[in-house]
Each structure stands twice: as structure tokens, then as C-alpha cells.
RODO-2510 file (C-alpha; in nm, 4 decimals, decimal comma):
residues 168
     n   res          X          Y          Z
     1     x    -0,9528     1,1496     0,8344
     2     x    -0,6555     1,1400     1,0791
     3     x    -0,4610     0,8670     1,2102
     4     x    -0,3595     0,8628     1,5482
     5     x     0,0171     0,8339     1,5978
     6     x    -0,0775     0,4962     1,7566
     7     x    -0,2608     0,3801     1,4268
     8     x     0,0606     0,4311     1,2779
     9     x     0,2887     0,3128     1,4306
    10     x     0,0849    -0,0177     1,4685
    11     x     0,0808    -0,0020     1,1130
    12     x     0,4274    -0,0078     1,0767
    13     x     0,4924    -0,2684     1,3157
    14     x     0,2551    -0,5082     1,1620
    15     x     0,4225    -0,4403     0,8029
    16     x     0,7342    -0,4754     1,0098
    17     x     0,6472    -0,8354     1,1404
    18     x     0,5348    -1,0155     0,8247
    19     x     0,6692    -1,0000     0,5048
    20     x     0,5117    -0,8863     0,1867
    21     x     0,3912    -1,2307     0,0885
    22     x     0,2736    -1,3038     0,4565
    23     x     0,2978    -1,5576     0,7173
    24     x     0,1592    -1,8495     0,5596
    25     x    -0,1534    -1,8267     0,7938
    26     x    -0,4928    -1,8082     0,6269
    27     x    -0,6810    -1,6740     0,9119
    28     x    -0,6990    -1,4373     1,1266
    29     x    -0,7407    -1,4985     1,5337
    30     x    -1,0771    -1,3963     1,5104
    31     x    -1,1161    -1,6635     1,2561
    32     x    -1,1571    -1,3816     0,9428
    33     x    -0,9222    -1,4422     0,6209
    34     x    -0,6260    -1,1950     0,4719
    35     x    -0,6794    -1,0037     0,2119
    36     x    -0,4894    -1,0812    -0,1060
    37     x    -0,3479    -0,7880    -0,2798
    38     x    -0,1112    -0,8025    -0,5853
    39     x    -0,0044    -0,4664    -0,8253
    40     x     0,1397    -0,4034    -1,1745
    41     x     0,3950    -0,1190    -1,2091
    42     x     0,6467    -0,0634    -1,4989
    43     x     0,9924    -0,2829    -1,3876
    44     x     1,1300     0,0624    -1,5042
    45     x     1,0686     0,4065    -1,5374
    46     x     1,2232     0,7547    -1,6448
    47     x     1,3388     0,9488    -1,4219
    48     x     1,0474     1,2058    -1,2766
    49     x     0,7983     1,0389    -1,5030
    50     x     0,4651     0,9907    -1,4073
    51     x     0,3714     0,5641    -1,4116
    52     x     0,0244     0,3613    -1,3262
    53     x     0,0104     0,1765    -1,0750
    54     x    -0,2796    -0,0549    -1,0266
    55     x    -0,3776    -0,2431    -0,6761
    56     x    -0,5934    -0,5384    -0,7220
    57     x    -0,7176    -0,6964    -0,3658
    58     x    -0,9093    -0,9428    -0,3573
    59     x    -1,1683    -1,0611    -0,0008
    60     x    -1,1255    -1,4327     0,0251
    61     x    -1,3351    -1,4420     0,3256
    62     x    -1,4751    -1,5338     0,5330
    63     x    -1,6008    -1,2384     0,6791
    64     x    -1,5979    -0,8968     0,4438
    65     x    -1,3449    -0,5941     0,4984
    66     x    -1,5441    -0,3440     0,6969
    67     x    -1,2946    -0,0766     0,5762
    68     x    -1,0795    -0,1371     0,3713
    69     x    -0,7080     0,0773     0,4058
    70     x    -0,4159     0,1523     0,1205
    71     x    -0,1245     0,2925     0,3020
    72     x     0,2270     0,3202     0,1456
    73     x     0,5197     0,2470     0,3665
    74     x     0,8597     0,2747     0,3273
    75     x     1,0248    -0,0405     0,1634
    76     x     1,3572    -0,2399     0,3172
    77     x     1,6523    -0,3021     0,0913
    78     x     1,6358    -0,6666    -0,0971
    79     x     1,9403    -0,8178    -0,0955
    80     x     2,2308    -0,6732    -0,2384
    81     x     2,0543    -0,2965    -0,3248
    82     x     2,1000     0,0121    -0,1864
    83     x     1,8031     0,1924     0,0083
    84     x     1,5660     0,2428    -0,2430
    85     x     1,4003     0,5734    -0,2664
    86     x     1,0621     0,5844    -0,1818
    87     x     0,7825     0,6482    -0,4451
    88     x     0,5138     0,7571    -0,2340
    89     x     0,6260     0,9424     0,0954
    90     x     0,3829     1,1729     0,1551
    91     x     0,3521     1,5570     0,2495
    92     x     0,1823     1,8094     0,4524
    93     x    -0,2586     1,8179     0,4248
    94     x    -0,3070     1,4759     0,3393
    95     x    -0,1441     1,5442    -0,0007
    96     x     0,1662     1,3316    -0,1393
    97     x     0,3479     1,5772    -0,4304
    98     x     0,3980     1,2220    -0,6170
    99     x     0,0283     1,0921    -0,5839
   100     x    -0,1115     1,2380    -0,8853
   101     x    -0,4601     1,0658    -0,9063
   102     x    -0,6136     0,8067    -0,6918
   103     x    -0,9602     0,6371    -0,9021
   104     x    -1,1744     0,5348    -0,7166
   105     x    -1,1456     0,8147    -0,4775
   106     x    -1,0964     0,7402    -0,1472
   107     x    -1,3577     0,7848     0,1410
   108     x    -1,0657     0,9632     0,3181
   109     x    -0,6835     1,0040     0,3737
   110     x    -0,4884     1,0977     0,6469
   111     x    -0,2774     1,3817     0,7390
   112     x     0,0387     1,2631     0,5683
   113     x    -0,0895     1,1846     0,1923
   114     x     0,0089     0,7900     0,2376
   115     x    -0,3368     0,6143     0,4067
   116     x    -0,5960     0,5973     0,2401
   117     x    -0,9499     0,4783     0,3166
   118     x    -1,1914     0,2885     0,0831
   119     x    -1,5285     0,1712     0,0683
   120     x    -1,6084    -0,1809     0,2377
   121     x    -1,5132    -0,5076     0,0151
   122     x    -1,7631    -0,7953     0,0659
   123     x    -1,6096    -1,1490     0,1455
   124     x    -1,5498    -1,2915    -0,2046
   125     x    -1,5495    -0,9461    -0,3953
   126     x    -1,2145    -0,8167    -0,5596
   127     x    -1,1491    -0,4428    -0,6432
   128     x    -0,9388    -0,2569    -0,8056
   129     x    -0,7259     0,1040    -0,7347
   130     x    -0,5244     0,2825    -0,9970
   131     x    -0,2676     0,5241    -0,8866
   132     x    -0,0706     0,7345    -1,0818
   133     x     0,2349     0,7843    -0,9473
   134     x     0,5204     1,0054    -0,9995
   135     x     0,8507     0,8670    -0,9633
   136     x     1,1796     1,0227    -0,7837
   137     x     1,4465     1,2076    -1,0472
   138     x     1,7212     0,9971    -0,9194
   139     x     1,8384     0,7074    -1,0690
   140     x     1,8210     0,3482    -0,9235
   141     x     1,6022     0,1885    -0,7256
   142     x     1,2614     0,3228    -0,6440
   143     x     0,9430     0,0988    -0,4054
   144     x     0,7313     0,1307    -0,1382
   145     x     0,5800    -0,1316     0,0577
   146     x     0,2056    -0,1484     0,0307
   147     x     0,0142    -0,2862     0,3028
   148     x    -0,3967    -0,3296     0,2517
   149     x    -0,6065    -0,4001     0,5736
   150     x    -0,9376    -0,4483     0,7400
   151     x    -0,9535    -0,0903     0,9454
   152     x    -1,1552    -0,3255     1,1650
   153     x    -0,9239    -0,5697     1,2363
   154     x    -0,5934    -0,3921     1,1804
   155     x    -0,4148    -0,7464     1,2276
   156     x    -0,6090    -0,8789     0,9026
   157     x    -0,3342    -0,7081     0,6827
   158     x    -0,1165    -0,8216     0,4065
   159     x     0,1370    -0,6421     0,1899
   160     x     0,3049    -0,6420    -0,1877
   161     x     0,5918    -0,4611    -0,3087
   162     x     0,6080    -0,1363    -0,5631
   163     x     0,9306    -0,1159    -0,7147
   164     x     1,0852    -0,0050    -1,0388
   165     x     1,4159     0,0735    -1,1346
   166     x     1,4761     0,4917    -1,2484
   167     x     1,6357     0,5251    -1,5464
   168     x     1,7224     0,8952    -1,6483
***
């Protein structure tokens, strides 16, 4: 699969316009409702280690998630940090180096290693996605923003955080 520059970049404006817990808005315009994602990574991690990281989304409804897209962005500063490096960044043939394993395996992924596509989820159905992820060798703070959305409906998107803090 490729995503059009466009796609992109209207991915990154929409992760860019609401913040990783969301607007406080149930619904969509069209009346459809967010999906609700949430993920468990270590707090902190050695340096060049490899780490799980597991995605759960859940489909509130109404409506189900026609197709249902993973892509890692990269993540602002909180307060008071530096930059943080990102974990996921991706690379050349749809491959990120730090993307070890994806389970279940996505329908497809696009030419930069960081979107991935997923089967539909049905309006009250939850999934899950494990990654495992390799994290940078420098120390300090590490995250990627995480946005899930309807490919559908690229609006009806919500994101969490991925962070941990590299210890060498």
C-alpha cells in the first residue's frame, strides 16, 4: 500500500489539531464515534533493547471502522523535556529498522514503515496489536505519537502516547 503525500500530511495535521486524549467530542460529523485506543510500554527501557508494545482499540460505535489504520508519528515535547527521540521513524520499503514484529500482520503498510493497515473492527468489537519495538541507543527520552483511524473517515481518529525513558 502507498500513501499519497496528501494522506499524510492530513494525517499529521489531524494528530496536529487534537491532542492525544482528544477533543472531548464523541462523534464524528457524520454522526460515527472515535475510536478509543490505549497501549502498555515499559516506563523504561535499556538502551537499544528490544520492548512490547501492545495497542488495544476499542469501536464504541456507532458505525464499525471500515479500515482500521496504526501510524506512528513523531511525538511533541511535554513540558519541561527535551525532544524526545522517536521510537518508530520509519525507513526505506515500507520497513522501520526498529519495528521488529507486528502480530496480527497487517493487511498492508506504506512506503515509509510507520502506517499500517488492519482488518475492519465492528462497532462494539475491541482488538488488540503487539509490536515489538526496538528502542534508540541514546539515553533519555524516547515516544511516538500513535494515532488509530477509520481509513474511511480519516477525521474519526484519536491518538495515545508511546514513551519510555532510555536508560543505558
Amino acid at each position: 500500500m502507498r500513501c499519497s503525500a496528501r494522506t499524510l500530511l492530513s494525517l499529521a495535521l489531524l494528530l496536529g489539531s487534537a491532542s492525544c486524549a482528544g477533543t472531548g467530542e464523541e462523534l464524528t460529523a457524520s454522526g460515527k464515534g472515535f475510536p478509543k485506543p490505549s497501549i502498555e510500554f515499559p516506563a523504561t527501557s535499556p538502551s537499544g533493547s528490544v520492548q512490547t508494545a501492545v495497542l488495544t482499540i476499542e469501536n464504541p460505535g456507532p458505525g464499525d471502522i471500515d479500515s482500521l489504520f496504526v501510524t506512528f508519528v513523531l511525538a511533541s515535547p511535554l513540558a519541561g523535556e527535551d525532544l524526545p527521540a522517536p521510537i518508530a521513524n520509519g525507513g526505506p520499503g515500507g520497513k522501520d529498522p526498529n519495528v521488529i514484529s507486528i502480530s496480527p500482520k497487517p493487511v498492508a503498510v506504506d512506503a515509509t514503515g510507520v502506517n499500517y493497515r488492519f482488518e475492519a473492527l465492528a462497532e462494539g468489537e475491541t482488538t488488540t496489536i503487539t509490536f515489538e519495538l526496538r528502542v534508540p541507543d541514546q539515553p533519555g527520552p524516547a515516544a511516538n505519537s500513535v494515532l488509530v483511524s477509520d481509513g474511511a473517515e480519516i477525521e474519526r481518529a484519536r491518538g495515545v502516547r508511546l514513551q519510555t525513558e532510555v536508560e543505558r
